[in-house]
C-alpha positions in Angstrom: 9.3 -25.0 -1.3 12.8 -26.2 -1.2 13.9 -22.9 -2.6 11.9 -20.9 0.0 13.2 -22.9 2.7 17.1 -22.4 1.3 16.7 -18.3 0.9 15.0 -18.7 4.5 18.3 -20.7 6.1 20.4 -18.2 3.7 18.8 -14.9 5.4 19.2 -16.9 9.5 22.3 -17.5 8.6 24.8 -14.9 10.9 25.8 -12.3 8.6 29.5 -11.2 8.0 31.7 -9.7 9.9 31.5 -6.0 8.1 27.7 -6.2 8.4 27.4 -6.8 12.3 29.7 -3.8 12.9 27.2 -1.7 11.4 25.6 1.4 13.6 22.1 0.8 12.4 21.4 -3.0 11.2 19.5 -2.1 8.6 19.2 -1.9 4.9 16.4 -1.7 2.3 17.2 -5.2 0.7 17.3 -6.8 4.0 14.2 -5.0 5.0 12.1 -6.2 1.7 13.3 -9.8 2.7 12.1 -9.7 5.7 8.2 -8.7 4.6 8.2 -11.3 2.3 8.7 -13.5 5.1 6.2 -11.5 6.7 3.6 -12.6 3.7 4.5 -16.2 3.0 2.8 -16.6 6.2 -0.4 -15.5 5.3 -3.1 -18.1 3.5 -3.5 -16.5 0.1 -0.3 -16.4 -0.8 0.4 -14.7 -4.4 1.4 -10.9 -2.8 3.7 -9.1 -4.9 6.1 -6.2 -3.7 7.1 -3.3 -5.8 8.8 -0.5 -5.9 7.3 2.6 -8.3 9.3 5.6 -9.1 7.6 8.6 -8.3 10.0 11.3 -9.3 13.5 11.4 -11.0 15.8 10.6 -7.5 17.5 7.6 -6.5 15.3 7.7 -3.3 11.8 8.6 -5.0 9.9 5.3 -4.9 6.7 3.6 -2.9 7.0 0.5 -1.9 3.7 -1.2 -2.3 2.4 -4.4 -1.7 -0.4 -6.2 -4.4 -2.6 -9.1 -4.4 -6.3 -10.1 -5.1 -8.7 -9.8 -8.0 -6.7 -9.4 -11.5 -9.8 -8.5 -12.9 -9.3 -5.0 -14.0 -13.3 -4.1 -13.2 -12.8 -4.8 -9.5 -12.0 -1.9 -7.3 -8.8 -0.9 -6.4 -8.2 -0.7 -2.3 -5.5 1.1 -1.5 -4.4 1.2 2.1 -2.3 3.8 4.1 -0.6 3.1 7.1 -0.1 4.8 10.2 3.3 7.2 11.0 6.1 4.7 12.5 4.4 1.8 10.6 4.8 0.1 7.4 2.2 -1.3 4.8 2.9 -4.9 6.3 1.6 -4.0 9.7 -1.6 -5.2 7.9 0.2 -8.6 8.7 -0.8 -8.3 12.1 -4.5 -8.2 11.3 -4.2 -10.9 9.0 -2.2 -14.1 11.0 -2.9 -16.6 11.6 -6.8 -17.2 9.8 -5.9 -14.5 6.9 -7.8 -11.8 8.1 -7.1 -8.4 6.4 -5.0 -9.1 3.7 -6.6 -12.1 2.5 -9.9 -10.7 2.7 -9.5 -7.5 1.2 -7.6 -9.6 -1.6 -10.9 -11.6 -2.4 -12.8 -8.9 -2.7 -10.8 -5.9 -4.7 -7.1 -5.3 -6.1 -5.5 -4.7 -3.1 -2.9 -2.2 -2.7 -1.0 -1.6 0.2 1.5 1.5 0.1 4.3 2.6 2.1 4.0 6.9 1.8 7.4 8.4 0.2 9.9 8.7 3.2 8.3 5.9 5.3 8.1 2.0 5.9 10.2 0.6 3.2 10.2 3.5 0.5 12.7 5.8 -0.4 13.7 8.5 2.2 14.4 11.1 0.0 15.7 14.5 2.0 12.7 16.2 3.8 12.6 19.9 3.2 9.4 21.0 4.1 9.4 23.8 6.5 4.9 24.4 7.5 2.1 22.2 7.3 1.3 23.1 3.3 4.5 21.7 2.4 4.6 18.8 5.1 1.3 16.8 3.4 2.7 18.2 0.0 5.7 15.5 0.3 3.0 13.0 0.7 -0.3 14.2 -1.2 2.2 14.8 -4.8 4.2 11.3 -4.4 0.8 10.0 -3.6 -0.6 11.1 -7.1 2.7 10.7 -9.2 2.2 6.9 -7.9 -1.7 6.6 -8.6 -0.7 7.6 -12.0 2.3 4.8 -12.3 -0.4 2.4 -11.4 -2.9 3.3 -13.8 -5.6 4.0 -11.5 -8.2 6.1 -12.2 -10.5 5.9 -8.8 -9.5 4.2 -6.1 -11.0 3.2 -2.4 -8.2 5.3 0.0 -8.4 3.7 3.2 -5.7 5.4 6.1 -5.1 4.5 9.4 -4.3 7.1 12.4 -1.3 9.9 10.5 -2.3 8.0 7.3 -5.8 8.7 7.6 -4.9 12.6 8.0 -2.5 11.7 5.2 -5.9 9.8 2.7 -8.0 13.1 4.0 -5.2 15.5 2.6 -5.1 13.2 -1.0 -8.9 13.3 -1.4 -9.0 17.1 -0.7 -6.3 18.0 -3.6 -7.5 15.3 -5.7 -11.8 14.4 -5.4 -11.8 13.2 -8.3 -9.7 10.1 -7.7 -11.4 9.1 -4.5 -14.4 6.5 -5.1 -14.6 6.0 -1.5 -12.5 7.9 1.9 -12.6 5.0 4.9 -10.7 6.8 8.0 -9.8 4.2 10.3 -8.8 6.2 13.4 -7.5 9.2 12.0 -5.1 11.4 13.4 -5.9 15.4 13.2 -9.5 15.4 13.0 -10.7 17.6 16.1 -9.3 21.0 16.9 -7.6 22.0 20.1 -10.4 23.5 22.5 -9.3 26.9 23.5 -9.8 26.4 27.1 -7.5 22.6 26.7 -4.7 23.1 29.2 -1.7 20.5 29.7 -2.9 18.2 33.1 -1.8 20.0 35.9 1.5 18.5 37.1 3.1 19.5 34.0 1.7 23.3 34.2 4.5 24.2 36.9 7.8 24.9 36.1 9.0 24.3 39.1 9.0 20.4 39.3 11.0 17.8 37.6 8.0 16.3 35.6 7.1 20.5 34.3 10.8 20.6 33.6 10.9 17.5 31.7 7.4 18.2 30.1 8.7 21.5 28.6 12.0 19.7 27.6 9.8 17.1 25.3 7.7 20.0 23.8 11.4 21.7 23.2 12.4 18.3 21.5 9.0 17.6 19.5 9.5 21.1 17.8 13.0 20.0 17.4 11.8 17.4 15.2 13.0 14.7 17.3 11.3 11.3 16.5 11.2 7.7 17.9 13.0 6.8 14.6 16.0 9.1 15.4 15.8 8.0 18.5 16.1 4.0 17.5 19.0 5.0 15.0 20.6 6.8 17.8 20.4 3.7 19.5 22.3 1.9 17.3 23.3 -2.0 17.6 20.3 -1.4 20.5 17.9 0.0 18.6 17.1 -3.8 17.1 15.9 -4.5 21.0 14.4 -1.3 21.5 11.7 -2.0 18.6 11.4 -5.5 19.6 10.0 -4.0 23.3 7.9 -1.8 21.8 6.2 -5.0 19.4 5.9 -7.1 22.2 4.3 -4.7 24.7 1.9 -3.4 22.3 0.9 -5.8 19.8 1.6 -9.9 21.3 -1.1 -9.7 24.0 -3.9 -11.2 22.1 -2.1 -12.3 19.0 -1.2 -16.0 19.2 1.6 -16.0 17.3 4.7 -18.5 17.4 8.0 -17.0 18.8 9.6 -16.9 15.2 6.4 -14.8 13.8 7.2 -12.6 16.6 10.7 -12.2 15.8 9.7 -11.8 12.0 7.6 -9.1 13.0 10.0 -7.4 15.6 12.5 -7.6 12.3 10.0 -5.7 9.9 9.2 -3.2 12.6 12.6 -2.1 13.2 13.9 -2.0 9.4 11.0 0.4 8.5 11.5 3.0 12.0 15.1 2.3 11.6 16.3 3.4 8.1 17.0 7.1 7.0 14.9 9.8 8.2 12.9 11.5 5.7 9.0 11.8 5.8 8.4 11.4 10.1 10.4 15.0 10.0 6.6 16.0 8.7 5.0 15.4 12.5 6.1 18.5 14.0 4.7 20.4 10.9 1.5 18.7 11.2 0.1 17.8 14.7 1.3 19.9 17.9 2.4 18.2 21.2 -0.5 16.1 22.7 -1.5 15.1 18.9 -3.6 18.0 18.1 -3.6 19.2 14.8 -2.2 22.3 13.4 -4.7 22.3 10.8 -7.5 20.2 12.1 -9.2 18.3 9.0 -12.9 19.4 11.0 -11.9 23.0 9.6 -11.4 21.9 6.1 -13.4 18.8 4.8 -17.1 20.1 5.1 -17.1 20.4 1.7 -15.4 17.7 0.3 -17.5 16.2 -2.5 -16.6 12.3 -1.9 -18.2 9.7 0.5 -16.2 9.2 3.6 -17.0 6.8 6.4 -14.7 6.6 9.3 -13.8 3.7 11.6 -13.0 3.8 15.4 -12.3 1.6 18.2 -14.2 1.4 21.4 -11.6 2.6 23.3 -9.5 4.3 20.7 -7.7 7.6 22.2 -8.7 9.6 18.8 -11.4 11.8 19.3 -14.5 10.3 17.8 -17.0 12.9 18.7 -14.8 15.3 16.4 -15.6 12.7 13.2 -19.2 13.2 14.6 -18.9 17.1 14.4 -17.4 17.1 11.2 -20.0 14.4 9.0 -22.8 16.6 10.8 -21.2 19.9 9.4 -21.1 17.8 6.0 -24.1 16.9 5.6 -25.5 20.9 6.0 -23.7 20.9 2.2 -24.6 17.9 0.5 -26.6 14.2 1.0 -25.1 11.0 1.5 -24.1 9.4 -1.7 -25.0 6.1 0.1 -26.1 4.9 3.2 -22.3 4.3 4.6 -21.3 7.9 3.2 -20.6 10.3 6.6 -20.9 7.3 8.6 -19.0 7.4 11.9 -18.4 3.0 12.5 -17.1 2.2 16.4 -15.4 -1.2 16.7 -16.6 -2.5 19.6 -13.6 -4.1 22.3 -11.0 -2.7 20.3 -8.6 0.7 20.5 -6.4 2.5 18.0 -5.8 -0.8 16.3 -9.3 -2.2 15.4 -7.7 -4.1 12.1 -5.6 -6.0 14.3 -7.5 -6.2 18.0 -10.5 -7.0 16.0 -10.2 -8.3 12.1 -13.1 -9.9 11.8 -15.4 -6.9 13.5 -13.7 -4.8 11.2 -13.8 -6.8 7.9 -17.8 -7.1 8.4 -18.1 -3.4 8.6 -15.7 -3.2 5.8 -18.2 -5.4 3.6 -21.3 -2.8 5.0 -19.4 0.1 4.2 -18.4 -0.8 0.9 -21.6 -1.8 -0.3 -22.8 0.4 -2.3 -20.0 -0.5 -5.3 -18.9 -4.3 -4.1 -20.6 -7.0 -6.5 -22.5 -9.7 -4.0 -19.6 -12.5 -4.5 -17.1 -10.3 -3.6 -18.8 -9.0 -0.5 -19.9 -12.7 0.5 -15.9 -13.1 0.2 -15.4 -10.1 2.5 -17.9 -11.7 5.1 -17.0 -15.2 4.8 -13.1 -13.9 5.7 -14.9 -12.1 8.8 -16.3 -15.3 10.0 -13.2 -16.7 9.6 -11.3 -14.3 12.8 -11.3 -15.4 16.5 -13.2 -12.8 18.6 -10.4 -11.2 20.7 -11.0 -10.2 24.5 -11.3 -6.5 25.8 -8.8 -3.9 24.6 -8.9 -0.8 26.8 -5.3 0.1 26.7 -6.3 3.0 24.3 -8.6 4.5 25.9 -9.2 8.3 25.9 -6.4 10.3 28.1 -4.0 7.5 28.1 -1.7 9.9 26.3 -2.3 12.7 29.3 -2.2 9.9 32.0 1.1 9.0 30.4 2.7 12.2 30.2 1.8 13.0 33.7 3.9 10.3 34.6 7.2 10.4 32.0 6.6 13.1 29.7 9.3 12.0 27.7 8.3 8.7 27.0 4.7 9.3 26.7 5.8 11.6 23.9 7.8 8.7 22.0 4.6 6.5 22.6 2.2 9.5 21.0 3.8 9.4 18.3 4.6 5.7 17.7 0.7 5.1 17.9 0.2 7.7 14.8 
């Protein structure tokens, strides 16, 4: 403890001179100290971070989180996060009673990964020029680090661009994909060919068309909220710690230095050097709709998926709906949660972290079929462990077009921070 507590005063400690008259107050080192602090919080204890080379660069590595069951005959969880986020977000659905983390960790060898070129893993250069190459980048590191780790089959759980992300993996790769859990995915549903953009933004003539065609100008650009923050500079530290407190301190009671922590983590991993959030604009179109929707290409695949949604998530669930009724015209369920569309109820494009405890129950149902009884008791008895949150309806459907009615521009920094 004494040891903790000295690194801990070391890291609050001002930094030097050189360091403050940095651009971008960021590094990785300082970004892996501050997740640790991030995971000392938590009641398990005994997470390990890592850093696995997938390829021969300086830059190719996933940083990856690991706790929970040593035993080699439990499954392996491995969970994606969304674009803008890193592997710790999971934090957030896990302070202060465990949640997440410590109840996935009870239950199966829990992995949580950063994809190549986000969160805390290398940012190699990003050359991918369409949509085949974009979830290359991510679907081959993906693989190289499945193989680093040993694993043979592994539960692939992805949340919003990391559930398109899990989806691409389990199409290129069935046969390492025990279970696919989408937790509100991004690029599910196709674009309807009669969706037009709301109204005020169809004429050219007013400020809010004119700035609406400037942020579709800029999202083809390959403009990002992460080049945005680095733009930022020395401001981009209080332009992360906005976003954190509007979005994600409403219902979590968390003390004003687990905040900070937090607002620290969030802005080293949107922060660093860009690299795999150049792959939005090759994958998902202004207003988040896919360029290759996944309702088009997963009818076939040959591995049990469920997906998770929030009540008032602004992800198209009647498209998962579509799609696991066009699935099941080629094949049966492998088991009763297999093409299972799960709705969280009171929560939006969060569920892990509005609801933890709704979300680790269906978690425990979903997984049923392969979890030994103890370790789905565990998963349960975490569950009863959360507080009940209130009413999240901040997420609802056509917040986005509400939004960019009103500040195209922003609304198209907040679309994509929510992937």
């Amino acid at each position: 403890m004494a040891a903790a507590t000295t690194a801990q005063a070391a890291h609050d400690a001002p930094l030097p001179w050189w360091q403050r008259l940095r651009w971008r107050q960021t590094s990785h080192a300082e970004g892996v100290h501050v997740e640790r602090r991030l995971l000392d919080l938590l009641s398990h204890g005994g997470y390990e971070q890592h850093d696995v080379k997938v390829g021969p660069g300086k830059q190719d590595f996933i940083h990856t989180v690991t706790g929970g069951q040593a035993n080699t005959a439990s499954p392996a969880f491995v969970a994606v996060p969304g674009y803008g986020s890193g592997s710790s977000f999971l934090f957030k659905a896990s302070w202060p009673t465990g949640g997440l983390f410590d109840g996935l960790s009870s239950s199966f060898r829990l992995f949580a990964v950063d994809m190549l070129g986000t969160g805390l893993s290398g940012r190699p250069p990003f050359r991918a020029r369409s949509t085949a190459e974009a979830e290359a980048f991510f679907v081959t590191s993906l693989d190289a680090w499945r193989r680093e780790q040993g694993l043979d089959k592994m539960v692939l759980m992805g949340h919003s661009m990391g559930g398109y992300l899990s989806a691409c993996y389990a199409m290129k790769h069935p046969e390492h994909v025990q279970h696919l859990i989408l937790m509100c995915p991004a690029g599910v549903g196709r674009k309807p060919e009669d969706w037009q953009p709301p109204e005020v933004l169809r004429n050219p003539w007013t400020v809010r068309g004119q700035l609406f065609r400037f942020a579709t100008r800029v999202w083809d650009w390959g403009v990002t909220p992460g080049s945005i923050v680095r733009c930022m500079g020395p401001w981009g530290p209080g332009m992360a710690s906005k976003y954190c407190r509007s979005r994600f301190t409403r219902q979590q009671q968390l003390t004003e230095e687990e905040v900070a922590v937090f607002e620290q983590y969030h802005y080293h991993t949107i922060a660093a050097s860009g690299s795999g959030e150049y792959a939005l604009r090759h994958i998902l179109q202004p207003f988040a709709w896919p360029r290759a929707p996944l309702e088009d290409r997963m009818q076939q695949l040959d591995v049990p998926v469920t997906f998770i949604y929030g009540e008032h998530d602004w992800m198209d669930v009647k498209a998962a709906r579509r799609l696991t009724a066009a699935m099941a015209q080629h094949r049966g369920p492998k088991f009763p949660a297999d093409m299972r569309v799960l709705v969280t109820p009171d929560a939006g494009h969060y569920p892990a972290i509005d609801q933890p405890g709704s979300v680790l129950r269906q978690l425990a149902e979903t997984c049923d079929a392969y979890l030994p009884p103890a370790a789905k008791e565990a998963l349960l008895a975490a569950a009863r462990r959360q507080p009940f949150h209130g009413a999240v309806k901040t997420d609802a459907a056509g917040a986005v077009e509400a939004e960019m009615a009103s500040n195209p521009l922003e609304a198209a920094a907040h679309e994509a921070s929510e992937l």
